[in-house]
N, C-alpha and C positions, 0 to 999 in steps of 0.2 A: 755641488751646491744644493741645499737644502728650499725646498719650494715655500714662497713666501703662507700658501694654504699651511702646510705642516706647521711650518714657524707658527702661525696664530693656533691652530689647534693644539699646540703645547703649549702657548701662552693661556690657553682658556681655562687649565691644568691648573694651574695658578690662581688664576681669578677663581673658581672653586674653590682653593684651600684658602685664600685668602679671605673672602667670606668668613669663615671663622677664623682666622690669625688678627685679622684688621678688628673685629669684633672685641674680641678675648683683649687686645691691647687696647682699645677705644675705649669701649663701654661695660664690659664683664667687670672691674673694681666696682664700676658706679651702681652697677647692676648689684653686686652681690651686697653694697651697704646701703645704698639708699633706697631699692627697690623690693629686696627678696630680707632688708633688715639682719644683716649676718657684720659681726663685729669686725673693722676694718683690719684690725690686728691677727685673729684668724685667717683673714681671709689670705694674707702675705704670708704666713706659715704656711698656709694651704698650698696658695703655688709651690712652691719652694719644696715641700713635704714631694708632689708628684711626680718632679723629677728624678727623685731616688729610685722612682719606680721606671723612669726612662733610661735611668743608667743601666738597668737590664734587659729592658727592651728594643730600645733604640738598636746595639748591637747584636743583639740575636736577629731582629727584625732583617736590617745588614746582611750576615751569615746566611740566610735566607735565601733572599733574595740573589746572591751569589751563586747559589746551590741550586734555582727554581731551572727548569729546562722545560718549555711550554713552548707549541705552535706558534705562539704569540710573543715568543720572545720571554728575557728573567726581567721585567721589571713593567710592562705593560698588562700584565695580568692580571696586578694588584688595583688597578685604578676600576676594571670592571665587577672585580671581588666586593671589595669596599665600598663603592659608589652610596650605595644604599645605607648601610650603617653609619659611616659619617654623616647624613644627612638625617637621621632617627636621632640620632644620639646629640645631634647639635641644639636639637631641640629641646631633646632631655632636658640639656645645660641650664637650658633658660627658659625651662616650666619652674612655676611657683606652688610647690603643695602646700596647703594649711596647715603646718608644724608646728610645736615647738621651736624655740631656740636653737637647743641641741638637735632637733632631729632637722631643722633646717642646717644645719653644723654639717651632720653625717650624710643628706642629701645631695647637696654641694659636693662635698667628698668625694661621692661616689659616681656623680655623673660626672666633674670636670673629669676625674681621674680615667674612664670609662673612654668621654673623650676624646682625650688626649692620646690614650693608644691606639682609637681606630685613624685618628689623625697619622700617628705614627705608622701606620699599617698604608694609608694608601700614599704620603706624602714621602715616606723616606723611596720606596720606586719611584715613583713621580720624579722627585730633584735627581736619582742616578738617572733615569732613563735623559734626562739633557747632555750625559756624558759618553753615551753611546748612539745619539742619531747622526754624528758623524766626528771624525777626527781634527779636521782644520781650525785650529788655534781659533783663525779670523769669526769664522763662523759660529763656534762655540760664546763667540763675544755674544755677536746677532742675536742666535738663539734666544741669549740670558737677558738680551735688552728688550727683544719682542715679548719676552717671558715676562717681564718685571712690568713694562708698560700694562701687558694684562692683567696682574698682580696689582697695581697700584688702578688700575679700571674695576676692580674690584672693590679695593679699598674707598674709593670714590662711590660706589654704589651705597657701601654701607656705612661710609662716613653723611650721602647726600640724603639719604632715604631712611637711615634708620628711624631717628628719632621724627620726624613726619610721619612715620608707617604706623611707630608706637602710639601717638594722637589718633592717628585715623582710624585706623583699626581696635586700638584699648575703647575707644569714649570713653577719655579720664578711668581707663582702670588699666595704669603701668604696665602691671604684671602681664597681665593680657594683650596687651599691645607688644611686649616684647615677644611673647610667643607666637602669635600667630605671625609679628616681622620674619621671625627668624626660620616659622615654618617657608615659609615664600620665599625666601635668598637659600635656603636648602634645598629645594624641590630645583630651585635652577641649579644650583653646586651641585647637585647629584646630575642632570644633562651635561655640563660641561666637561667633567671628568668624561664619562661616555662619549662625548666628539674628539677629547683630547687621544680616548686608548683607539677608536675608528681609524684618526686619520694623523698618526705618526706609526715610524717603523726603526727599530732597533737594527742601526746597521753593522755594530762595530759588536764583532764574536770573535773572542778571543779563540786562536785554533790550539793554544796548550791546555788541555784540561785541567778542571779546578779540582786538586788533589788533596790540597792541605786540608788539617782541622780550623777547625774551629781557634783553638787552642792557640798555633801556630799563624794564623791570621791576626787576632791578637798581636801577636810579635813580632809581623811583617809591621802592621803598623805601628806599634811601636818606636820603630826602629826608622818611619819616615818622618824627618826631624822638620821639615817643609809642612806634614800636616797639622804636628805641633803646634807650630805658628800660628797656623788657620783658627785651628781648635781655639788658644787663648784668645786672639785677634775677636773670636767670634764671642765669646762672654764679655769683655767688656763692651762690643758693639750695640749688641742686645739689652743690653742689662742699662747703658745709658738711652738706647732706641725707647725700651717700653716705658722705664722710667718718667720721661718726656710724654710720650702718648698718651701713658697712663692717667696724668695729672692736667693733662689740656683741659678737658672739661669741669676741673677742677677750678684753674687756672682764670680760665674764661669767665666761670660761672662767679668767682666770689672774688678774685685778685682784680679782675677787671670790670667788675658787677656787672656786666651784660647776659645773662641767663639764656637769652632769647637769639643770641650769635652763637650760639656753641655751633650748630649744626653748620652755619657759613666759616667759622674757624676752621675744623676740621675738612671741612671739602674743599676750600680751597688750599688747606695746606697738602690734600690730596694732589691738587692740580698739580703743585710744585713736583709733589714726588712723580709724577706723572712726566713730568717734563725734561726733568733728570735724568731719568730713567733712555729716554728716547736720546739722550747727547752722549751717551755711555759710548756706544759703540763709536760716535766721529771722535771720541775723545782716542779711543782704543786706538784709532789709525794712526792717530799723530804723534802720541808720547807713550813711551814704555807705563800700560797700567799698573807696575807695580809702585810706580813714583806717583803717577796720577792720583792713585788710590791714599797714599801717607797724604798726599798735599791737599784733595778732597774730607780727610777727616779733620784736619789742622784748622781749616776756612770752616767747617762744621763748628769745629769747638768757639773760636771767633766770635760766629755770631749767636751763641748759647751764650755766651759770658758778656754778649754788648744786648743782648736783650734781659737782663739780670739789671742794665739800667735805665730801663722803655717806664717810664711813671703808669698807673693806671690807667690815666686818664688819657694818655698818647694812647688809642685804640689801633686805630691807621699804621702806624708803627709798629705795635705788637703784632697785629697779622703779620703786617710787610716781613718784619726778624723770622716768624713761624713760618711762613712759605719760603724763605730762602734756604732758611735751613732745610727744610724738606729736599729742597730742588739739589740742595748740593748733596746730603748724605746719599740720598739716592738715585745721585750719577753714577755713587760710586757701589751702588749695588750688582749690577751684574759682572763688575769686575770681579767682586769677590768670586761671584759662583763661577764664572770664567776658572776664576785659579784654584778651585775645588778641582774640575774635570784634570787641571794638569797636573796635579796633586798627584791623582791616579795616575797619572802615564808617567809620573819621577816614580813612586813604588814600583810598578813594574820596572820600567826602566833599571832600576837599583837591585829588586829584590828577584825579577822574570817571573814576579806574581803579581796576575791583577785580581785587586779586591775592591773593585767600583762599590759595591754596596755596603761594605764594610768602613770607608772612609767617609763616602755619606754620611751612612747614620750616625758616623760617631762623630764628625762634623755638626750634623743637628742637634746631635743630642748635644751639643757643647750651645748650641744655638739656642735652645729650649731651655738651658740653663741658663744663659744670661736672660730671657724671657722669662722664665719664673723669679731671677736673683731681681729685674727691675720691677713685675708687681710684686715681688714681697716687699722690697724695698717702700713701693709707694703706699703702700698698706701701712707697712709698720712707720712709716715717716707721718703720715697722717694721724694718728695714731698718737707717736710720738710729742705731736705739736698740736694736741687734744682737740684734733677735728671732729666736728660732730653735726651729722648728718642733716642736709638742708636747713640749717638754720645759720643763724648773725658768727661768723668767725669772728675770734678775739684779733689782733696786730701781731701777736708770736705767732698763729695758726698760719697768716695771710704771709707772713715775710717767709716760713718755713714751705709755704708752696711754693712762694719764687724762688726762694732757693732751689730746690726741688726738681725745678720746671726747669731751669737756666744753667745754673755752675757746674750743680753734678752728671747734667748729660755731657757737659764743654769737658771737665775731667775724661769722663771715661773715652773719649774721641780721642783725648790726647793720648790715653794710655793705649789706645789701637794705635793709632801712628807710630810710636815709640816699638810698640811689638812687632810690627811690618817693615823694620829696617831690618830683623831679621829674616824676611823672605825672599830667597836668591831665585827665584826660576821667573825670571824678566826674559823680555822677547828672544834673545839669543839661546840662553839657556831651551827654552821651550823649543825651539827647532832644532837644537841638537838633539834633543831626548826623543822628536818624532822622526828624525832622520836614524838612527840608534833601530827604534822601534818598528821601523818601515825595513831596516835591512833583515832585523829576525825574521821578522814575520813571513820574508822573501826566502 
């Protein structure tokens, strides 16, 4: 059994990175067109442009970390490494220099990108280290729920605080207000990480040594048709996840002309996710999560498609639909990373090679792509439906938000359900694979 102190110290892991994940999906589109003036169509190329650069790092990063052998354990090392750079470079993001256009353009460019790799650097350890602080199925649920609660206690900080920090601390000057917000939620992200690497310990060490290349790992995964699943599962997740996030304040600000609610939308659809998150695990004891998890994004898509018919002026409603959604998609969040860690224990199991780091990263990087595929998305949809920055939207702009907002998250939920009928390691599967894994090892 895993002590409930560790469990929050790896949840705190989370609330860290979350800080800038819940950010970057909140506030970073609004940021970069209405605030820092960079064209909204850019800005969705832009995402989308970085992850070409995560397809080569994500997986080296992986490989890596497979390979590290430290007193401290291959994946707790990174979080005291990086601590500090994530939290420099966060800031970068959302400094405003007095540029040009274009050199606001290349600016952008070069810190989201910069970013995004030391994010990749301490977050892809981070999510494998939940795969190795113990073996039991039940437990690994736990972990991911205590994880996710702190993760969505994050979210809640910088959905409740952000934009109050940016009044209080700007005096009416934006730019500055998001800056010194975002140095203050960094300074704490960089502590938290450092209580998380303190006080967890990597207990699961593999006793075959890691032999293969590079090359060869590549092809173990491959060849594991379960992380397949995950992989796709996890782009359209995302891709409808930020899509929706991305356009909330959107949403609020001009579909349901309340300007002045945005900050109460967002947090309490924080709560929801919060809440969710915390029934994962009673949900995990009663029914196989692999059915929980299709039937969880089905009720997602639902009420995406019945909030598509909430009028404007139903306000009370419009939240009500936004908090439930919350509550249900991210019940079904630690299930997934749950079936991440067993992912790893079928590869071995299949191939007698484990490549915890390698399924990870390539797991996220599949995750960071449906994240770039939803903000480019809401970029270029914006864009598309000739939105233009704080001022009177036309009725094609306003209807292309609710769409936007509603159908196309409800879509892509259903095309996760539909891809998770493909995933076979439900409960039974899952204890043969550690009953299997427990006689080698013996």
């Amino acid at each position: 059994m895993i002590s409930v102190k560790e469990k929050v110290a790896y949840g705190l892991g989370d609330t860290a990175s979350n800080i800038v994940f819940q950010t970057v999906m909140l506030f970073l589109t609004f940021f970069y067109t209405d605030i820092f003036g960079i064209p909204p169509a850019f800005v969705g190329t832009m995402f989308l442009a970085v992850r070409l650069i995560d397809a080569i790092t994500d997986p080296l990063m992986g490989a890596l970390t497979d390979r590290t052998q430290t007193r401290y354990g291959k994946f707790r090392p990174y979080l005291l490494w990086f601590a500090l750079p994530f939290g420099i470079f966060s800031v970068l993001a959302f400094t405003t220099p007095d540029l040009s256009e274009q050199g606001k353009m290349i600016y952008a460019f070069v810190t989201y990108t910069a970013l995004m790799m030391v994010y990749t650097a301490i977050n892809i350890p981070y999510c494998a280290l939940g795969a190795v602080l113990t073996t039991d199925p039940k437990e690994r649920v736990s972990i991911q729920s205590y994880r996710f609660v702190f993760a969505m206690l994050g979210g809640l900080l910088v959905s409740g605080l952000t934009l109050p920090l940016v009044e209080f601390l700007g005096q009416g000057d934006q730019a500055k207000g998001y800056q010194l917000t975002i140095t203050a939620m960094s300074i704490l992200g960089v502590a938290m990480f450092l209580i998380c690497f303190w006080n967890t310990k990597e207990r699961l060490n593999p006793t075959r040594p890691h032999n293969s290349s590079f090359k060869q790992d590549l092809g173990y995964l491959m060849q594991n048709d379960q992380w397949r699943v995950l992989s796709l599962a996890a782009v359209f997740l995302l891709t409808g996840l930020v899509l929706k996030s991305s356009l909330a304040i959107y949403y609020v600000k001009y579909f349901l002309k309340m300007p002045d609610m945005i900050t109460l939308f967002i947090t309490l659809g924080m709560v929801g996710n919060i809440f969710g998150c915390m029934l994962a695990q009673p949900l995990a004891k009663r029914v196989c999560k692999v059915n929980a998890y299709i039937a969880l994004q089905l009720i997602s898509a639902a009420l995406c498609l019945a909030a598509y018919f909430v009028p404007s002026d139903q306000v009370i409603l419009a939240f009500t639909m936004y908090v439930l959604w919350g509550f249900t998609i991210n019940m079904a969040t630690p299930l997934l990373w749950a079936k991440m860690a067993d992912t790893v224990d079928y590869g071995e199991y299949k191939q007698g090679v484990r490549i915890t780091g390698v399924i990870y990263s390539s797991i996220i990087f599949f995750i960071k792509l449906g994240v770039a595929v939803g903000g480019a998305a809401a970029g270029w949809l914006l864009s598309g439906y000739g939105y233009q920055a704080d001022a009177v939207q036309t009725p094609e702009t306003l209807d292309g938000i609710l769409l936007s907002f509603t159908v196309l998250p409800a879509m892509c939920s259903i095309l996760v359900a539909i891809v998770m009928r493909k995933y076979t390691l439900n409960n039974q599967m899952v204890d043969k694979i550690h009953l299997e894994l427990n006689r080698i090892e013996k």
